[in-house]
C-alpha positions as CSV (number, residue, x, y, z in Angstrom):
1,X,161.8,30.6,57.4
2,X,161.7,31.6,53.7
3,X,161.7,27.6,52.6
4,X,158.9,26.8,54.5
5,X,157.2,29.6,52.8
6,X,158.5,28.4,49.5
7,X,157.4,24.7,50.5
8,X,154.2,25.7,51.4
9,X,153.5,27.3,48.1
10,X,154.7,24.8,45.8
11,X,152.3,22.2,48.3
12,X,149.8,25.0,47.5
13,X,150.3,24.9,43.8
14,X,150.2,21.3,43.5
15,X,147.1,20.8,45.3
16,X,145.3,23.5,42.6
17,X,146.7,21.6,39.3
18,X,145.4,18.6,41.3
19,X,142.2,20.2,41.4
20,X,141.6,21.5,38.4
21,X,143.5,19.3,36.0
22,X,143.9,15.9,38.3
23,X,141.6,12.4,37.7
24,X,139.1,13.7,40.3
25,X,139.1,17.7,39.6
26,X,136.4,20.3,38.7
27,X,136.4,19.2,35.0
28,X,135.3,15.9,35.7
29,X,132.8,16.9,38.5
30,X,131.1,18.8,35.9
31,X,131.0,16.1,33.1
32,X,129.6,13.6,36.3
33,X,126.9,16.4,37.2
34,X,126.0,16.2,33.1
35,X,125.4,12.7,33.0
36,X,123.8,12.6,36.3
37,X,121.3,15.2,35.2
38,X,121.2,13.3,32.1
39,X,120.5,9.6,33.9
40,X,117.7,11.6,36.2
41,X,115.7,12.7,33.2
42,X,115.8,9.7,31.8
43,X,114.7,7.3,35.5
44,X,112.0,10.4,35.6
45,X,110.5,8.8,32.3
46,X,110.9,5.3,33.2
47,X,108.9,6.0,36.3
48,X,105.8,7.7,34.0
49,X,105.6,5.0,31.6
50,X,106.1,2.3,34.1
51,X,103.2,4.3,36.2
52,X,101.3,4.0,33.5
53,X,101.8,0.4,32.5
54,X,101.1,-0.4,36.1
55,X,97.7,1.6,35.7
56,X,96.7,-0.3,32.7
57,X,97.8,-4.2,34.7
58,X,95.6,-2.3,37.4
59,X,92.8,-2.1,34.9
60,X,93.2,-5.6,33.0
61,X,93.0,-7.2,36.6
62,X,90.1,-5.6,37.9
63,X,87.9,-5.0,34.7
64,X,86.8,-6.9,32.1
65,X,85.9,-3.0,30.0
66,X,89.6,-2.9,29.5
67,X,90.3,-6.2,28.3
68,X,86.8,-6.0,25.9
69,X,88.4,-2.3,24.5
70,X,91.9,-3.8,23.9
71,X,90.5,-6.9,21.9
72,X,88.2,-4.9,19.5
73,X,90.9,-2.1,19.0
74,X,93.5,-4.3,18.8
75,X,92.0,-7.8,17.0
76,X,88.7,-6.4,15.7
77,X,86.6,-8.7,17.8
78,X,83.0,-8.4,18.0
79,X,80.4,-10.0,19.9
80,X,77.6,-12.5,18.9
81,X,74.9,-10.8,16.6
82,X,76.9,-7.9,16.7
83,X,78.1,-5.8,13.2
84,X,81.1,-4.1,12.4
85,X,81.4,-1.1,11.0
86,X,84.6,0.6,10.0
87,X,84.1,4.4,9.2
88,X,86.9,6.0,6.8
89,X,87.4,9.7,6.5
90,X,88.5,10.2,2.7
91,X,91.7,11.7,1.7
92,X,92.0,14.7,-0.3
C-alpha cells in the first residue's frame, strides 16, 4: 500500500514540473496570451485603417467631389479660368 502512495506522488510531482516548467506549461501560456493580446491590437488597427480606406474607394466611386479635392490638394490642379492662390502664414 505505501508504494502506491509513493507512486502516486512521484506521478503527482511529475505532472506539476510538467506543468510549470514543460514545452506546453504556464510560462509559455502566458508568453502565448502576450503575443496574442499583442497580434489583436495590432488586426484592431488594420481593420480602422482598412475601414477607412474602403470609405474613401466608397467615395472615389460614387463622387466626382472626392476625386476633384484629391487632385487640387494633391497635384494643384485648377479649373479653366480659375486662379490659384496659395496663402502662407509667416514664420516667426
Amino acid at each position: 500500500m505505501r508504494f502506491i502512495t509513493l507512486a502516486l506522488a512521484v506521478l503527482l510531482v511529475l505532472v506539476h514540473v510538467e506543468l510549470w516548467f514543460g514545452k506546453g506549461g504556464v510560462p509559455r501560456m502566458i508568453e502565448l496570451q502576450g503575443k496574442l493580446e499583442a497580434q489583436q491590437a495590432t488586426n484592431e488597427a488594420a481593420r480602422r485603417r482598412n475601414a477607412l480606406l474602403a470609405a474613401e474607394v466608397n467615395d472615389l466611386k460614387e463622387g466626382l467631389e472626392m476625386v476633384e479635392e484629391k487632385a487640387r490638394l494633391e497635384l494643384g490642379m485648377i479649373k479653366p479660368d480659375e486662379i490659384f492662390v496659395q496663402l502662407s502664414i509667416p514664420r516667426r
